[in-house]
Every structure is written in C-alpha cells, then in structure tokens.
N, C-alpha and C positions, 0 to 999 in steps of 0.2 A: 597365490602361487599356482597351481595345481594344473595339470594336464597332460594326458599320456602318462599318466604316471605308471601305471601296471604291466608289468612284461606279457607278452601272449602268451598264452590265446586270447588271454582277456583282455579288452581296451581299456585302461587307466582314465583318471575321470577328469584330469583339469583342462589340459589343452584342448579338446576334439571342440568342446561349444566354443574356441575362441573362433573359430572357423567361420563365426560369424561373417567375415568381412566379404566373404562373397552375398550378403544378402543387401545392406543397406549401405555400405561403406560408400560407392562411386556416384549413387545417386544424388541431383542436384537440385533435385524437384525440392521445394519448400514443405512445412505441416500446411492441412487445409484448417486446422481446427483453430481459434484462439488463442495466441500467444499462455503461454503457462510457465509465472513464474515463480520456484522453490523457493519457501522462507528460510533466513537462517534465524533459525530458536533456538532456545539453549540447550546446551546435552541433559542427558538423562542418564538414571544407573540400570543397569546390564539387568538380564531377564533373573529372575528369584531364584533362590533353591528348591530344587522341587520340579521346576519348572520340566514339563513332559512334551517331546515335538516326536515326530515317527517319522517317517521315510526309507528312500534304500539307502547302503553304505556302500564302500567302494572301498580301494586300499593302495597303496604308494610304496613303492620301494627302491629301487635302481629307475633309472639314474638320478632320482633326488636325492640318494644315501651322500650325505659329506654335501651337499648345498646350501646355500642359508635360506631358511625360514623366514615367514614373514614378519615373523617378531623377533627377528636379528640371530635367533640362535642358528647352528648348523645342525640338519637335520641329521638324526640317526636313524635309521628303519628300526633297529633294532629295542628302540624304547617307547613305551606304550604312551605317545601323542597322536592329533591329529588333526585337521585341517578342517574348518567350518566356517560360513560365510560373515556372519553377526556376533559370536559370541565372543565377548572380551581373552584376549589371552593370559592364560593360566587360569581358567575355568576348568574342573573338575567333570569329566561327565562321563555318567556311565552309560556304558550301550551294552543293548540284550538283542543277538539275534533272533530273530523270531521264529526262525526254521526250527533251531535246536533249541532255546533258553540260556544260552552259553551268553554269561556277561564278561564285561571288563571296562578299567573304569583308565582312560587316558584325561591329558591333559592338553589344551587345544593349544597351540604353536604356529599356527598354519592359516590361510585362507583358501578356500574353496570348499568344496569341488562346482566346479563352473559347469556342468551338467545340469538340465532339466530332471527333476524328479531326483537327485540325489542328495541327502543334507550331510554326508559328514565321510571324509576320505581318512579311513586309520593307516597308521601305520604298520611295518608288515607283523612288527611283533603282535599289536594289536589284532591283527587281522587271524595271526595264526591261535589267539584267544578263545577267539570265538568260532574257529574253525569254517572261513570261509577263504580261506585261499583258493580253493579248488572253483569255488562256485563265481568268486569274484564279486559282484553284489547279493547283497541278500538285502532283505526285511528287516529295520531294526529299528527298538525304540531309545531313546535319547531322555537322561534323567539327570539334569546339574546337579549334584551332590556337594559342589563347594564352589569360590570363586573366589577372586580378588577384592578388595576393601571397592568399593563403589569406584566406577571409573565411567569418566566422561568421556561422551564419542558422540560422534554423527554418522549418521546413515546416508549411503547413496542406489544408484542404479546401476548395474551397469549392462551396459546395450550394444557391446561388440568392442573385439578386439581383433586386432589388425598384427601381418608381418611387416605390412608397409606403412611409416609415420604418418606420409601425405595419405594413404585413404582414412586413416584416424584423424588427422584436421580437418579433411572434408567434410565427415561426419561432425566433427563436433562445430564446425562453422555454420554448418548447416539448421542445427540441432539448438545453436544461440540464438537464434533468432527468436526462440518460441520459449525455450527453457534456461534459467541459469542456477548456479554456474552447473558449467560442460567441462568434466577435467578430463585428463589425460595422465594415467600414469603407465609408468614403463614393468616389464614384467620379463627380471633374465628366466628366460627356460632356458632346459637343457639343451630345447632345439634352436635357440636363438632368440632373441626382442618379440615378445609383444605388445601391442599398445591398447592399452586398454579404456574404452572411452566411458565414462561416468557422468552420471545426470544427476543435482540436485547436494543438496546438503543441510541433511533435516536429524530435528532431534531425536526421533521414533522412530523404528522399525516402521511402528502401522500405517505413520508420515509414507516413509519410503515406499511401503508398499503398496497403498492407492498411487502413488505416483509408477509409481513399476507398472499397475494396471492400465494406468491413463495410457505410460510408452505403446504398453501391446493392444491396447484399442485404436489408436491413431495413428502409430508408426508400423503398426505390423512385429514390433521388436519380441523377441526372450528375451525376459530380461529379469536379472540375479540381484537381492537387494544384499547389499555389503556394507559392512564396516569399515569407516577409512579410519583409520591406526594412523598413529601419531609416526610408526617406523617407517611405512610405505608411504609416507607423505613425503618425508623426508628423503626418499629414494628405495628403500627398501623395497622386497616384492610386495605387490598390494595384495 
C-alpha cells in the first residue's frame, strides 16, 4: 500500500518512490546484458523470532484511516499496526526509536513503505509511542517477537510504478524479454491507481535480493524486494 501517507510538513512514505515512472517507464531500448530468468522454487518460512533489521521509520495516518490494508483488513490509525515490505502478516514486532529508546510493539497489516532507506511505516498510534510524530522519521531497530504458524510466500522486486496502465505494460514488456515473470499489480491509493510493476517470483528474500541487485546494476532501477501475499494477488493492495 503505502504513499503519501503522512500529512505535512512531513512527506508520508509510500507513494512519493512510485514516481518511479518518470525514470524507466517510456523507454523502449532493450537490456544489453543476457537474458535473466527467475526460478520458481518452493516457498519458505518467514524470518525467526528474534530476528533484528534497523533502518529509518516513517508513519501513516489520514487519508489511509478507514482504507483497506493489504491484508484485507480496514485500516485504523489509531491501533498499533504497520506496514513493511517482507514480513508475513500478523508478525509481532517491536520497534525502538533510537533517538529516545521509546519502544512499541505493533502488529504488520500493511506493505511498504516504498521508500529507499526506510523499512517500516507505523501507524499514527504507534508513532505517537515512540514519540516521533514531530520528527516524522527517525532511527529505529526492528525485533520480531512473535509471528504466525509458518507461512508460505514468494518474493519479488519491484521496479516502478506507474499512474498510467500503458507506461506499466511498456515496462513490463520490455523487461520480458530478459526477466520472468514481470507482473503487474493494481494499487487503490487515495490519490488514485497505481500500477505497480514486479520482477521475479522466488522462494528467498536473499533470492530476490541478488536479483533486486542485478535490476540496479543493469537497469539503472531502485528497486524494493516484496512479499506477494496471497490477498494482493487476488486484488487486494499489494
């Protein structure tokens, strides 16, 4: 889901990197490199308890209060969830600013935040937890504390997303040639569709994420490795 989500002065974290589409979308040029193409192998279970990742956070409130989520539910600001790109939904995890020490521990609902250098968009209750409303991102570390019974998933990339369908099939036509599969799923924001174009479909994060490296060696792409979710396959937001 995620973008524009935060009201100003601070920019919200999901939508601003779909903006992608001004970089690669209209180009028709081919890869120079050797076709590359993604195995499909079999799923694997979700990262341990325990499990320690760091980055900046970000936070979400209006106008995603009362939307649905990417894991079907309608989102509330007001309850301590939040949005991250790989972790299975209903994973537990606590996050500790690192500015103050101020923890809390939500529960993931959401995908994104589609940002470079950010791994996890809280919600506003969560946010105002750890007292970073004011600052808007800060510093925090990330600690799974519980998670769902093992669940199967695949990983992908994704490498731009588009307001317009046709620059997302260009792209992902383009992008067949060399990689499969190339999906496309649909993303309601608040400001409207957009389309988000996906590379691959592997059992591993570590899979996806040499392949994420390969996109930005070759293609020039940012590109965000994700969880495709049985809901946002199905239509849901991805």
């Amino acid at each position: 889901m995620v973008n524009r989500r935060q009201p100003p002065p601070v920019q919200p974290s999901p939508v601003p990197a779909e903006s992608a589409e001004k970089a690669k979308g209209d180009t028709d040029a081919g890869p120079s490199s050797p076709p590359l193409k993604t195995p499909r192998t079999r799923p694997v279970a979700p990262a341990p308890l325990g499990h320690v990742e760091g980055g900046n956070a970000s936070w979400y409130g209006v106008p995603f209060h009362g939307r649905r989520s990417s894991n079907g539910e309608i989102y509330n600001m007001n309850r301590l969830t939040a949005a991250h790109r790989t972790l299975p939904f209903d994973t537990q995890v606590r996050v500790t600013n690192l500015d103050n020490g101020k923890s809390t521990t939500v529960r993931i609902t959401d995908r994104g935040p589609f940002i470079e250098n950010r791994v996890i968009d809280l919600s506003l209750a969560a946010a105002r937890e750890i007292e970073m409303i004011g600052p808007g991102v800060v510093p925090v570390r990330l600690e799974i504390v519980s998670g769902p019974e093992p669940v199967p998933g695949f990983f992908s990339v994704q490498v731009g997303a588009f307001r317009d369908r046709a620059n997302a099939g260009r792209l992902r036509e383009r992008l067949s040639a060399s990689y499969s599969p190339v999906l496309i799923q649909t993303f309601d924001s608040p400001d409207g569709a957009y389309y988000r174009v996906r590379v691959g479909r592997l059992a591993t994060e570590d899979d996806a994420r040499r392949l994420g490296e390969a996109l930005r060696a070759r293609e020039g792409f940012t590109p965000f490795v994700v969880r495709l979710d049985e809901v946002a396959d199905k239509g849901g937001n991805p």
